[in-house]
N, C-alpha and C positions, 0 to 999 in steps of 0.2 A: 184460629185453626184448631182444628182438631181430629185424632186418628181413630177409626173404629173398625171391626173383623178383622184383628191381627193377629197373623198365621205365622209361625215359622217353621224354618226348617233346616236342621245343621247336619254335616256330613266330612268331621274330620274337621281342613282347615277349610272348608267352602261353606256358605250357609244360602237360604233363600227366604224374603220377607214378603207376605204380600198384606197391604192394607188398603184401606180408605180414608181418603183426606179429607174432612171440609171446610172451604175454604169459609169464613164470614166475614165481611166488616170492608173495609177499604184499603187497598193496597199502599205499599211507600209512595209517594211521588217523587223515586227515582230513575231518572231517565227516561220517564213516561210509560213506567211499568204499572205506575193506574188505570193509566188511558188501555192497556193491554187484557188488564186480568179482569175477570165480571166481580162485581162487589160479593157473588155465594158463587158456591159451583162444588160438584163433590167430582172428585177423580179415582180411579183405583189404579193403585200401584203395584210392580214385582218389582223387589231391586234385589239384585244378586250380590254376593258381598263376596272378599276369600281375607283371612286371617294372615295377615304382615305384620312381620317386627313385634306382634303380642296385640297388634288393634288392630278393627275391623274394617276394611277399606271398601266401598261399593266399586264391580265391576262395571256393573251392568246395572243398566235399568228401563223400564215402560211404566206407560201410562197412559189409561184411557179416561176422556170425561165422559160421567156417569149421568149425572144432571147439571143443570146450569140454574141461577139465581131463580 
C-alpha cells in the first residue's frame, strides 16, 4: 500500500486529512478478507480527526474507489 495527494488541514483541537491509497499485492487471508478486497484498487479518503488526551483520534471517515485493479 501506498498514500499519495496528501492534504491537510488543522483547526485548534480538530484537524481533516484527505488522501489516496493504493492498494497492491494480495490481501491477508483472514477471515476471507482476500476473497473480498481486489488484488490493486486505488480509493480516496477524508478522515476527520479531534485531538484527546495529547493523541489524535479519527472521528469520522469516507471513502470512495477511484479505480479498481
Amino acid at each position: 500500500m501506498s498514500i499519495s495527494d496528501l492534504q491537510t488541514w488543522q483547526s485548534g483541537p480538530t484537524a481533516q486529512a484527505r488522501f489516496v491509497a493504493n492498494f497492491n499485492g494480495t490481501a491477508r487471508e483472514i477471515g476471507g478478507l482476500d476473497q473480498l478486497l481486489p488484488s490493486s484498487a486505488k480509493y480516496k479518503f477524508d478522515v476527520w480527526l479531534a485531538k484527546e488526551g495529547g493523541e489524535w483520534k479519527i472521528t469520522n471517515a469516507k471513502w470512495e474507489q477511484v479505480s479498481r485493479g
